[in-house]
Each structure stands twice: as structure tokens, then as C-alpha cells.
C-alpha positions as CSV (number, residue, x, y, z in Angstrom):
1,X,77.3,-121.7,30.0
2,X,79.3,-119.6,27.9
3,X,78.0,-116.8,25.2
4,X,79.3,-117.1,21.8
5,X,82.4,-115.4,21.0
6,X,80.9,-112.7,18.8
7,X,78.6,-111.5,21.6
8,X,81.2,-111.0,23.7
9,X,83.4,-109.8,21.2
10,X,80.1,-106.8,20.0
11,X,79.9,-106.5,24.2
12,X,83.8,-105.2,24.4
13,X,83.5,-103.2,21.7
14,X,80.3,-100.9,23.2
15,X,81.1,-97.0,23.7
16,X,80.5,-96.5,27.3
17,X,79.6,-93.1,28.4
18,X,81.8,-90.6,30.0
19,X,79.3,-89.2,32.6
20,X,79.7,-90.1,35.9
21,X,76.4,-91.3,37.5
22,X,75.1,-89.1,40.7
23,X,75.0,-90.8,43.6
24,X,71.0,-90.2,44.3
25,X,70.4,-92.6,40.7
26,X,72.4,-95.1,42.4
27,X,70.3,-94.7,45.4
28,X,66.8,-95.7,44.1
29,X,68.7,-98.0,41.1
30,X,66.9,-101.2,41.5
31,X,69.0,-104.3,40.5
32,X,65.7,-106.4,39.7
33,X,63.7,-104.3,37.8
34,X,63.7,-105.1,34.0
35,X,66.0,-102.9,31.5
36,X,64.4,-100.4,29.7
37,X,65.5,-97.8,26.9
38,X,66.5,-94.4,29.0
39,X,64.0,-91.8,28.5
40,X,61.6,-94.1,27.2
41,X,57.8,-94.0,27.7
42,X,55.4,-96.2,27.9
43,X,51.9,-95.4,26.3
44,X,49.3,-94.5,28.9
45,X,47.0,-97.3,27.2
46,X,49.3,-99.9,28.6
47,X,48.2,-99.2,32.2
48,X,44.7,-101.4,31.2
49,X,45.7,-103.2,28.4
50,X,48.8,-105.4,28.3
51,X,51.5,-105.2,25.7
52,X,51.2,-108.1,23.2
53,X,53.7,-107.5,20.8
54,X,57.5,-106.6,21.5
55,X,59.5,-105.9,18.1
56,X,62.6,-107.6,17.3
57,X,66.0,-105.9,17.5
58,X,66.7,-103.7,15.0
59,X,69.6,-105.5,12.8
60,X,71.7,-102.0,13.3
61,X,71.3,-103.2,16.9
62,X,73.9,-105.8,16.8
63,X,74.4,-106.5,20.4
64,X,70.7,-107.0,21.2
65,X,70.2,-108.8,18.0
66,X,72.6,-111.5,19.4
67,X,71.7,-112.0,22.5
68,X,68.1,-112.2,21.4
69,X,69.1,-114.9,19.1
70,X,71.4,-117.0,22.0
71,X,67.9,-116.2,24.3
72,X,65.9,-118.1,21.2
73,X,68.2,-120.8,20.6
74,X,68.8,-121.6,24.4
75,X,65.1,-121.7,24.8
76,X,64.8,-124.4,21.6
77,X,67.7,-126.2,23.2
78,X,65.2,-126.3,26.6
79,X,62.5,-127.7,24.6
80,X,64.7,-130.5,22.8
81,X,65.7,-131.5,26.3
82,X,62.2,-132.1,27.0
83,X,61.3,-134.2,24.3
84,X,61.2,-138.2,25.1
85,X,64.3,-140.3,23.7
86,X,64.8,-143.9,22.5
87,X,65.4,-145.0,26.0
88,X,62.2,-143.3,27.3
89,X,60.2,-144.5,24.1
90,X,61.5,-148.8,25.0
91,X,60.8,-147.8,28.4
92,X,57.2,-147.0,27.8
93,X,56.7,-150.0,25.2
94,X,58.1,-152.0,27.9
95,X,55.4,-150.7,30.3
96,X,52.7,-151.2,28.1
97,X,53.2,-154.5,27.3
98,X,53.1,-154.7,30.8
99,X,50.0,-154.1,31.4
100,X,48.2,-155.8,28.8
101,X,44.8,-156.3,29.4
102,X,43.9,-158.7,26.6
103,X,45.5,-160.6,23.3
104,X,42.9,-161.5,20.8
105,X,43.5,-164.4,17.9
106,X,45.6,-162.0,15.8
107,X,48.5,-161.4,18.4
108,X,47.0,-158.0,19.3
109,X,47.6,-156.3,22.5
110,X,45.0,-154.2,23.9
111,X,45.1,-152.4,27.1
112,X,41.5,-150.9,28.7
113,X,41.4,-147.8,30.4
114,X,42.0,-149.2,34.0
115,X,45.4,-151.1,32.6
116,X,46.5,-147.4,30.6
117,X,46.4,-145.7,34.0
118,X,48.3,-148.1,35.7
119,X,50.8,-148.0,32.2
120,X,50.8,-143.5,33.0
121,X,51.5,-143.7,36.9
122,X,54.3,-146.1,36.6
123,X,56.4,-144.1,33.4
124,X,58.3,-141.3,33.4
125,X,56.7,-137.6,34.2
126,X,57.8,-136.6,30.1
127,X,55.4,-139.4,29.5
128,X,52.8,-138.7,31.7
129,X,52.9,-135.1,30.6
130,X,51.1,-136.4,27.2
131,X,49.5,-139.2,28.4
132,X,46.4,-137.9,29.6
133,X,43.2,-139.6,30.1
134,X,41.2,-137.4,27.4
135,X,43.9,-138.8,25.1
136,X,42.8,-142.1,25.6
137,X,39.3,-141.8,25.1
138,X,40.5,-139.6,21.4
139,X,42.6,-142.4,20.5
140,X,39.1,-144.9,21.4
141,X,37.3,-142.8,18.6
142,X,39.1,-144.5,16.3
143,X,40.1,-148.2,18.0
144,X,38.5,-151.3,16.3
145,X,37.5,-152.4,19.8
146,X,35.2,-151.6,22.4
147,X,36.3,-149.8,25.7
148,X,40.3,-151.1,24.6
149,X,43.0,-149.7,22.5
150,X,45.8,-152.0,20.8
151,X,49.1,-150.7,22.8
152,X,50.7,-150.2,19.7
153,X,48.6,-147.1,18.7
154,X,49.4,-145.6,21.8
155,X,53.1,-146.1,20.9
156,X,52.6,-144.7,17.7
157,X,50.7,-141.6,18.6
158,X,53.8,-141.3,21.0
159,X,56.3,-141.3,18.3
160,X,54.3,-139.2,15.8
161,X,54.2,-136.1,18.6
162,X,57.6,-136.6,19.3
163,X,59.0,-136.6,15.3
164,X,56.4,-133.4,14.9
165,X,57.9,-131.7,18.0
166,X,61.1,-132.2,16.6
167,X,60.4,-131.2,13.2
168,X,59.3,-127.8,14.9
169,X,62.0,-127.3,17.1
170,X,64.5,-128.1,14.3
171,X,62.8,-125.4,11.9
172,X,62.6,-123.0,15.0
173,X,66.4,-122.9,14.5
174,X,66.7,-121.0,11.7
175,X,64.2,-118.5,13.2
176,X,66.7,-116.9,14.2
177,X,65.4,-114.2,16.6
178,X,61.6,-116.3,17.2
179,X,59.0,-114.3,15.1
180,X,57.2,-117.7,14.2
181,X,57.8,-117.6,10.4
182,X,60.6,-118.6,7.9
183,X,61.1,-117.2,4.6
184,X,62.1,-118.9,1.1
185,X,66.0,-119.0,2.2
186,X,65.4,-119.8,5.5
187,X,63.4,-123.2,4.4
188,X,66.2,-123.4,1.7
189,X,68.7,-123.6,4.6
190,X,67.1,-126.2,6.7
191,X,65.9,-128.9,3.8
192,X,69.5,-128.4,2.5
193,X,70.5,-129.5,6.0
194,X,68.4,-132.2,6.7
195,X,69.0,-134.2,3.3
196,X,72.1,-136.2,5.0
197,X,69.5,-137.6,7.1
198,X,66.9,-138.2,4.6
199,X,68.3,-141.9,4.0
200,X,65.6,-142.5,0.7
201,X,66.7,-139.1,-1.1
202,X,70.5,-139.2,0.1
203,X,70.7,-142.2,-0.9
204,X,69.4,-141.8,-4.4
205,X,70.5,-138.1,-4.8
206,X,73.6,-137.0,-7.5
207,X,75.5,-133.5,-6.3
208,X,74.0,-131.7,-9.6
209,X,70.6,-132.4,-8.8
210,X,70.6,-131.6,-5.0
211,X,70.0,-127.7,-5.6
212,X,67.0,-128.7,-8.0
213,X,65.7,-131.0,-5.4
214,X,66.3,-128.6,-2.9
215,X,64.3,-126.0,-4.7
216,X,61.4,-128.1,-6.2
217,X,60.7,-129.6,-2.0
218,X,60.6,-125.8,-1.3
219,X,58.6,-124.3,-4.0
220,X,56.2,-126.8,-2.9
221,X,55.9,-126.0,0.5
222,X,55.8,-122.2,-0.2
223,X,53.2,-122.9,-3.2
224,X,50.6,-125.1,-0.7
225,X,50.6,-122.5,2.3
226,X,51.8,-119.2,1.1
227,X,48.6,-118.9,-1.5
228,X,48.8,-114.9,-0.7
229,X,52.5,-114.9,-1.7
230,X,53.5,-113.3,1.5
231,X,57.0,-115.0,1.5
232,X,56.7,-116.3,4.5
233,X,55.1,-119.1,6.0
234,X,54.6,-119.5,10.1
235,X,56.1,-122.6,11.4
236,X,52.7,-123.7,12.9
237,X,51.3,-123.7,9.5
238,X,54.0,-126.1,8.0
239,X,53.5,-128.3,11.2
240,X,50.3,-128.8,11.1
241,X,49.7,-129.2,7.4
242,X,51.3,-132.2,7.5
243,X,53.9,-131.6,4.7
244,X,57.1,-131.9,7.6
245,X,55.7,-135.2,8.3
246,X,55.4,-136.5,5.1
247,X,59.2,-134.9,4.5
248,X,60.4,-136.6,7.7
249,X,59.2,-140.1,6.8
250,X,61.8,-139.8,4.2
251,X,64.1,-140.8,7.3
252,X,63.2,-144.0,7.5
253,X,65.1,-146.7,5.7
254,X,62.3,-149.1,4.4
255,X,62.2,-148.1,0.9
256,X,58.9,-149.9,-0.8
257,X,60.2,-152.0,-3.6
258,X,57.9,-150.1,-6.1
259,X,58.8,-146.7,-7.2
260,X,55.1,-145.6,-8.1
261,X,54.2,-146.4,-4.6
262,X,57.3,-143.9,-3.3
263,X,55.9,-141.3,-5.8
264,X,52.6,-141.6,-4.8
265,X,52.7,-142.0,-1.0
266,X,54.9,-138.9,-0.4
267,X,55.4,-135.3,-2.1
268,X,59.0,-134.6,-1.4
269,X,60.3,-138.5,-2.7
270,X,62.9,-138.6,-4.8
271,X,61.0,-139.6,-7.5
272,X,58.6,-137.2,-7.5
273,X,61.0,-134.6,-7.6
274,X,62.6,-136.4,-10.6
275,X,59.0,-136.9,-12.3
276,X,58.8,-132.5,-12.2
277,X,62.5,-132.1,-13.5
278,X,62.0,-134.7,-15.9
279,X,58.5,-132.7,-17.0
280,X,60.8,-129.6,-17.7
281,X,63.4,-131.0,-19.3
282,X,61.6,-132.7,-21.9
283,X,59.9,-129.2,-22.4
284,X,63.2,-127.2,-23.1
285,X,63.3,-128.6,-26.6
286,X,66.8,-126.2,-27.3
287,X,68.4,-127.2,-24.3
288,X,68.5,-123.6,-22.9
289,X,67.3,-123.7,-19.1
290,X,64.6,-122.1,-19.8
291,X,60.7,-122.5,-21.4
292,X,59.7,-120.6,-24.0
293,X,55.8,-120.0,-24.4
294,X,56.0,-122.3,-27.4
295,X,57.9,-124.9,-25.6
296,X,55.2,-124.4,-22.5
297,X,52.5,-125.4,-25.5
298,X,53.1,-128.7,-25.1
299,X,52.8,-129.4,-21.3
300,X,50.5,-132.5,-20.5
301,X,48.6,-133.0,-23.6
302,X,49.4,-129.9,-25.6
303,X,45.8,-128.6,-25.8
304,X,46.4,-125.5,-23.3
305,X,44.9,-122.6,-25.0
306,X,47.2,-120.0,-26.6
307,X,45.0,-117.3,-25.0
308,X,45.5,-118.2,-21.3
309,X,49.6,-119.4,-22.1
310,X,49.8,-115.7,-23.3
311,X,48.2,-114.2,-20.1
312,X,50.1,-116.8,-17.9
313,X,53.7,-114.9,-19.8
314,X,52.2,-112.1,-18.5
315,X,51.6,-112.9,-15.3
316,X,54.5,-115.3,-14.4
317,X,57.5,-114.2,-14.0
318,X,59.7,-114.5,-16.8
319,X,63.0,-113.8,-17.9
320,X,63.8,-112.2,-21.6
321,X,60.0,-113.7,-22.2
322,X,61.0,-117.3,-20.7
323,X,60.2,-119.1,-17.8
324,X,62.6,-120.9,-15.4
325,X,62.5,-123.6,-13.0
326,X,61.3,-121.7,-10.6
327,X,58.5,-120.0,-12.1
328,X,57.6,-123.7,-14.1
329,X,57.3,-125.2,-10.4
330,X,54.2,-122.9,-9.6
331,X,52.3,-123.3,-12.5
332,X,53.0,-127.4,-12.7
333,X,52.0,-127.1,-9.6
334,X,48.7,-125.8,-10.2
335,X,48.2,-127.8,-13.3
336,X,48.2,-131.2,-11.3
337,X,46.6,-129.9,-8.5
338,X,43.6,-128.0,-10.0
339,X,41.1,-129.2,-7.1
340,X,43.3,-127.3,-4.3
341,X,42.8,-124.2,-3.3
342,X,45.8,-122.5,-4.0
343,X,46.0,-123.9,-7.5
344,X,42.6,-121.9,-7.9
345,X,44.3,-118.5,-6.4
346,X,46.7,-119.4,-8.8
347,X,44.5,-119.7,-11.8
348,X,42.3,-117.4,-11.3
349,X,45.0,-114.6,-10.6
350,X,45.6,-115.4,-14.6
351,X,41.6,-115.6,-15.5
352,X,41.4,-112.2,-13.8
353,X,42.6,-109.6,-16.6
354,X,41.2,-106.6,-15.1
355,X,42.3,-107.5,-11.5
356,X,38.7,-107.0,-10.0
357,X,38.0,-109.7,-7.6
358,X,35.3,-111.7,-10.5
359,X,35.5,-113.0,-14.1
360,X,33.0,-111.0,-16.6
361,X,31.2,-112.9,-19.1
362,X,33.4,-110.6,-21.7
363,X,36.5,-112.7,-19.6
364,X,35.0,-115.9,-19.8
365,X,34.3,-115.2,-23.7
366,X,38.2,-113.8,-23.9
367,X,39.4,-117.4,-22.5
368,X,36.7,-119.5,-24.0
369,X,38.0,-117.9,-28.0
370,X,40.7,-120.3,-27.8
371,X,38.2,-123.4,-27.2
372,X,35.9,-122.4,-29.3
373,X,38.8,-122.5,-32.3
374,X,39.0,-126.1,-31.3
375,X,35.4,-126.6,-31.2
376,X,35.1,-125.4,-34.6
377,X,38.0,-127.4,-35.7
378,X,35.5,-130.5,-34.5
379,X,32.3,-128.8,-35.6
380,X,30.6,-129.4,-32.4
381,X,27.8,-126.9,-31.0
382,X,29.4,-123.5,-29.9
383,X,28.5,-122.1,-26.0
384,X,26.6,-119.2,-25.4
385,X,27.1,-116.8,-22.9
386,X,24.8,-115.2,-20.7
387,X,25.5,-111.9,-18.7
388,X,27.3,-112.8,-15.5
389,X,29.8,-112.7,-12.9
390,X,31.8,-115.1,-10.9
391,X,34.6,-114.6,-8.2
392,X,37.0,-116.5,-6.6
393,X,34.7,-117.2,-3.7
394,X,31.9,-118.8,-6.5
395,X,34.3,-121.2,-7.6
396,X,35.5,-122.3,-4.1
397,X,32.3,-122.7,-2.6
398,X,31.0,-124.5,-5.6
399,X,33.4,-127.5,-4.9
400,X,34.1,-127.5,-8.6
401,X,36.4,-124.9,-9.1
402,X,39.1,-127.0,-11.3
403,X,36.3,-128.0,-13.5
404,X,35.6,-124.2,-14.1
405,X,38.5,-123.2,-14.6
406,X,40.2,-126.5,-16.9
407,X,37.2,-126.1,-19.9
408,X,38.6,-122.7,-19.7
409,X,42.0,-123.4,-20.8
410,X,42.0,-126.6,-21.9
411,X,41.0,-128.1,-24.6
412,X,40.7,-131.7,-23.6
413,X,39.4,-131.3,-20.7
414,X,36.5,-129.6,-22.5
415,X,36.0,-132.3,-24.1
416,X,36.1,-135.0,-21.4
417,X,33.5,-132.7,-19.7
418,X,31.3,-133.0,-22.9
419,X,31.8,-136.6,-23.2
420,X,31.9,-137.5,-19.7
421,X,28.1,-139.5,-19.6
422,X,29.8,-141.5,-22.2
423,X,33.2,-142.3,-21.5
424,X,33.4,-141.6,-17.5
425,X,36.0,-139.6,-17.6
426,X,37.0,-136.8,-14.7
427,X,37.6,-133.7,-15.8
């Protein structure tokens, strides 16, 4: 193995000291024991509590910094050998076709647990490694037949843990130095990367529209698990959302003929992405790039009220007043998602005027003016309100949050929520 030319090139460059080194140091040197920083201390607390937590080089530390980075990437590089490959994957479905136990009317292949053990002693130890017999008996929670699993889930769980194992390896990369999270660019980086092998956007995708693409697939990822705006997101939590699977079935070449069922089956689809873009630009009535607050007026059905698109201008960031893509993507975001909970951190971050946790009745009167101009437009009965307080934790643990907070700042959906014994609509 040999260490990348700009290690060895930081290593030749280090000062060396002048000091000789007396001869009674060399004595008790000890070859084996680990490096440490001279004159450096441990705290005395360590002696009955271990250390959990050793911070990353210092980027002035340039030589440590690299060879903490080679250390991470030759571990990843460990782990990828690990995983199962095609050949290992037919060897297994050959095995378990094996050792079939049954075939019913319908050509399916089911295996009891007697004929699965036989299928785990006889493949390979990468295999057996997952194949465990507590497995078996989760995958039987679900099977359609008693005491037997069809041999094809069992291939498919296979192949699931292996795509997510490489999904996490491959974002590991561009943790560069292994902290377990990945910021905006670094997510940038690796979607940007992994489009050539997404055959149903690659395939579809035009050179202008790849940065938008790029950026709507990331907003959205950031925007579902970075609720606390932390900019940053730990790879565990993009794992097991289940938002890297639903990117990595792009790989797969069967395209479904019907281009609502792309939309609708997967987030990060080509046509989804287009259906956000297409949202935007049929907002930016002068063509400028960017939304003003009258141009936001008429997203969905145009009856937003012009109280909460003022306090979402002054919440949002904006630029010269106006929003861009970027700041459009959260709040479409939250528009179409209402039911989620970070659409509600989103919302209610605008609701809250006084940034104090709850909405007043005096801020549910504030938001409901707008409504209540449309009410009167209709002449329908106007709401009273009664002295109260509700937080962010009410509206979650009420399960119906989105309702809440859409007759707040919609006028439609005020109306379907009025109507809604009538005409059955959701709100």
C-alpha cells in the first residue's frame, strides 16, 4: 500500500528538532506504546471513566488531518470488501433454490426453517454472517405462509442490506475524517456524483437543469431530517429514513411506462423534480429568478393569506425582498407536506411572532384577520376567540397539526374544513 503523494509530500516537509535525544529516553522508549502529544496530560477522571470522544485534527494540522482521512477511507475500503457481490448474491439464489422445501400452484418457492439452515451452512461465511436464524423467524412475521418463507424474500432482504450498506459506505466517503455527519456541500458532492449512475434521471436529465436537480434532491433531504436547521445531517439518519433507498432505486433501468406512477412512487424522480421547477417558474411572472411576495400570492390556489406571506418574507430568507430557489424549496416543501413534522417546525416557526415556544390567542387573531377578510367577503359567521395558548407540542400530539395550522393561512382550506360534512373534502 502506498500513502497518497500529498501525505508524503506534508511528511518531508515537517521541521524536525535540533535536540539530540539523551540516551536514558531512548532507554525506557517503548516502540508499542501509542503516540501521544509531548507534555500532554491526561485528566485524572480518565483513570475510571473511559474516553469517549477523541476530536478531529485540527485543519492547521495538516499532516494528521491526512493521515486521519487515508485511516477513514482505508477503513470504508475494508467494509466495501466485505459486502456480498453479484457472484456471491447467484451463488446464494442458486443455493436456495436448492433446497426448496415446497412449490405451491403459483410457482412459489418456499423453504421451511430446517431447508434455510441447510441453505446458511452450505454458503459463503459473508452470507452466513447475516443469515441468522432470528432473521428467519422476522422475515416469518410477515410470510403469507405458515412455518415457510418464499426464497425470493430472503433474496430480496439480501439485496436490500446490501444496496443500504453501500449507500452508507458510499456517503461515508465524503466524511472525510469520520465524524458521522455530512453537511449541505458534502450531500451536494455525492448526489452530483452518483447521477451518472442514476439510469432514470441521467437518462432524462439536460446539462442546465442538473444543478437545479441537484439542489431540489438536497434541499429535500436536508428539509425532512435537519428540522432543527443544524446543517448537518448524521449518515445513520439518511440511512435509515429511507430517503437513500428511494434515491438508489433510481438505478434501476425499468422505467414504469406512466410518468404519474414515477412521480408518485419516488421523491427524488425526475419528474418530481421537474413538477417543483415547473411550480417556480410559472410563479416568476417577470422572468427574474426570483419570487416576489406578490408573485408567491399565487402558489396553489392563490388564497394564502397576505398576513402570513408577509411574516413568511420575514422569516425566509430573502434576497432585495425576494425569494430564490432555494428558499422556495423549503416552504413548497412544507406546503405539500403539511401532515409532517418538519413542515409543522416549519410553519409554526412563522406562526410564532414573538418567538416564545406557543401561539397567543392575540397570534391566532393576528393570522386569522386575513381569513376573516375572506369570510366577510362570503358573509359567513365570523370565529370567536377564547383566551388560550398552544405550542408546538399541542399541535403534534393532536395528530392534526396541518389542519391547525392551513385554516390559519389559507383561505380554502378554511373553507373545505367548513364544508367538509358536505362535500368530503380533506383539509
Amino acid at each position: 500500500m502506498e500513502l497518497e503523494s500529498e501525505i508524503t509530500g506534508a511528511i518531508a516537509n515537517l521541521q524536525v528538532s535540533p535536540r539530540s535525544i539523551r540516551s536514558k529516553k531512548l532507554g525506557t522508549f517503548n516502540a508499542n506504546a501509542p503516540l501521544k502529544q509531548r507534555d500532554g496530560k491526561d485528566h485524572p477522571s480518565f483513570k475510571q471513566i473511559p474516553k469517549f470522544f477523541v476530536p478531529p485534527p485540527k485543519p492547521e494540522d495538516k499532516v494528521r488531518r491526512l493521515l486521519h482521512q487515508e485511516a477513514h477511507s482505508l477503513f470504508l475500503q475494508n467494509q466495501a470488501d466485505e459486502l456480498l457481490n453479484s457472484d456471491d448474491m447467484n451463488d446464494l439464489w442458486k443455493t436456495l433454490e436448492k433446497y426448496v422445501t415446497e412449490t405451491t400452484r403459483s410457482r412459489r418457492q418456499l423453504v421451511n426453517l430446517d431447508g434455510y439452515l441447510k441453505v446458511v451452512s452450505e454458503v459463503g461465511v459473508k452470507c452466513r454472517k447475516i443469515m441468522t436464524v432470528a432473521l428467519f423467524f422476522e422475515l416469518l412475521v410477515t410470510s403469507n405462509f405458515p412455518d415457510m418463507l418464499e426464497i425470493i424474500s430472503i433474496y430480496n432482504y439480501m439485496m436490500s442490506r446490501v444496496l443500504l450498506v453501500q449507500g452508507r459506505i458510499g456517503l461515508s466517503f465524503y466524511d472525510e475524517i469520520g465524524q458521522g455527519y455530512l453537511n449541505e456541500s458534502d450531500v451536494e458532492r455525492y448526489i452530483t456524483d452518483i447521477i451518472p449512475t442514476l439510469e432514470q434521471v441521467s437518462e432524462r436529465l439536460q446539462p442546465s437543469f442538473e444543478s437545479f436537480y441537484v439542489c431540489t434532491v438536497v434541499k429535500k433531504i436536508f428539509f425532512f431530517l435537519d428540522h432543527l436547521h443544524l446543517r448537518r445531517i448524521r449518515i445513520r439518519d439518511i440511512v435509515s429514513s429511507g430517503l437513500l433507498s428511494q434515491l438508489l432505486e433510481l438505478r434501476d433501468t425499468a422505467i414504469p411506462k406512466d410518468a404519474a406512477e414515477i412521480k408518485t412512487t419516488n421523491w427524488f424522480s425526475m419528474s418530481a423534480a421537474l413538477e417543483v421547477y415547473e411550480n417556480y417558474l410559472d410563479l416568476d411572472r417577470d422572468h427574474d429568478g426570483m419570487l416576489s411576495r406578490k408573485e408567491l400570492s399565487e402558489y396553489g390556489s392563490g388564497s394564502l393569506t397576505t398576513v402570513f406571506l408577509d411574516r413568511a418574507f420575514e422569516v425566509c430568507r430573502t434576497y432585495g425582498g425576494e425569494m430564490d430557489y432555494k428558499t422556495f424549496l423549503d416552504f413548497y416543501f412544507a406546503m405539500e407536506h403539511r401532515k409532517t413534522l418538519p413542515a409543522l417546525h416549519y410553519i409554526f416557526r412563522i406562526l410564532d411572532i414573538n418567538q416564545q415556544g406557543y401561539l397567543t390567542a392575540q397570534t391566532l387573531r393576528y393570522f386569522f384577520d386575513g381569513i376573516e377578510e375572506r369570510i366577510k367577503a362570503v358573509q359567513a359567521e365570523v370565529v370567536n376567540f377564547q383566551d388560550l395558548k398552544i405550542t408546538l407540542k399541542d399541535l403534534i400530539n393532536s395528530g392534526q397539526g396541518a389542519t391547525v395550522v392551513s385554516i390559519l393561512i389559507e383561505f380554502d382550506k378554511f373553507l373545505a374544513y367548513e364544508n367538509r360534512v358536505q362535500n368530503h373534502q380533506n383539509v
